[in-house]
C-alpha positions in Angstrom: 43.7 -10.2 -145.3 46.9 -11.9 -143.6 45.9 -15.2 -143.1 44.3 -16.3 -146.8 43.4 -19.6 -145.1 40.4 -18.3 -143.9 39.2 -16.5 -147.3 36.8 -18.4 -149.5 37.2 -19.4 -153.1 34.6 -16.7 -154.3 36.7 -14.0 -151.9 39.7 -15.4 -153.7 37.7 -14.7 -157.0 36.6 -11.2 -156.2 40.4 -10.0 -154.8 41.6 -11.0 -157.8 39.4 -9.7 -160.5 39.5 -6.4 -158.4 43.3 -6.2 -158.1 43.5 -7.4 -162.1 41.0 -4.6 -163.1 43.1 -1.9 -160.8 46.2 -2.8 -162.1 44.7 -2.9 -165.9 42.8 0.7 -165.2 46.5 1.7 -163.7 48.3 0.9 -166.7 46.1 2.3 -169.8 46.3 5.7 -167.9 50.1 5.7 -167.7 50.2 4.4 -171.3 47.8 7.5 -172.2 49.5 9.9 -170.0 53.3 8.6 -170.5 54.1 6.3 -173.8 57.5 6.0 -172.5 57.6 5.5 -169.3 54.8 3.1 -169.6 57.0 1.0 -172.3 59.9 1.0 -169.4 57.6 0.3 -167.0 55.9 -3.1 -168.1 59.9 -3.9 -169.5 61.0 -3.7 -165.7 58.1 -5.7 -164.1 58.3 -8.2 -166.6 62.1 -8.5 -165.7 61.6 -9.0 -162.2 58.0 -10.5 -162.2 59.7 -14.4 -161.2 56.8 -16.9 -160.3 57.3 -20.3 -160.8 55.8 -22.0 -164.0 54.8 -18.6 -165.3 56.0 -17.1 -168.4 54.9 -13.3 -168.9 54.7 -12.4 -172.5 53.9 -8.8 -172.9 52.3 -8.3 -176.3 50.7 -4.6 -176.8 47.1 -5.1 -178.2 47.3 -1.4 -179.7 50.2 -2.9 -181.7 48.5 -5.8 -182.7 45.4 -4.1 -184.0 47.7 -1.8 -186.4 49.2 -4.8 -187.7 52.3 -4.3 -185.8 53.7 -7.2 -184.2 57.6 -6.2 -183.9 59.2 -8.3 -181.4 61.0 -5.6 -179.9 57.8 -4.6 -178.0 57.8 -8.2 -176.8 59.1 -9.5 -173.5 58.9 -11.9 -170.7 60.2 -13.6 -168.0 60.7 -17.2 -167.1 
C-alpha cells in the first residue's frame, strides 16, 4: 500500500476503520491488563502525536461514566 494514489475512497474507508478498530481493541487490553502503563502510554502518544489542525483530547470514558471528569486524566496535543 505505497502508492495511496491508486487506492479508492471505499479502500481508504475500510484501512481506516480497520486500523481504528485494531488500535481501539489494542488499547482496552493494555488498559485491562496494565492501568499504568496504559495511562503513560496514551500520555506519550498524545505528546508526540503532531498533525496539523488536529487537537487530541484524551478523555477516558470509564472516567466519565463514574462521574469523574478530573482534568488530570486529560491531555492533548496541538
Amino acid at each position: 500500500m505505497e502508492d495511496n494514489d491508486d487506492l479508492s475512497e471505499e479502500d481508504i474507508t475500510k484501512a481506516s476503520e480497520a486500523y481504528l478498530t485494531f488500535v481501539h481493541q489494542f488499547s482496552e487490553y493494555v488498559k485491562e491488563m496494565d492501568p499504568k502503563l496504559w495511562i503513560r502510554a496514551r500520555e506519550y502518544a498524545a505528546d508526540f502525536t503532531k498533525i496539523p489542525g488536529v487537537t487530541i483530547e484524551l478523555v477516558d470514558e470509564d472516567e466519565e461514566e463514574d462521574g469523574n471528569d478530573n482534568d488530570k486524566h486529560k491531555h492533548g496535543a496541538d
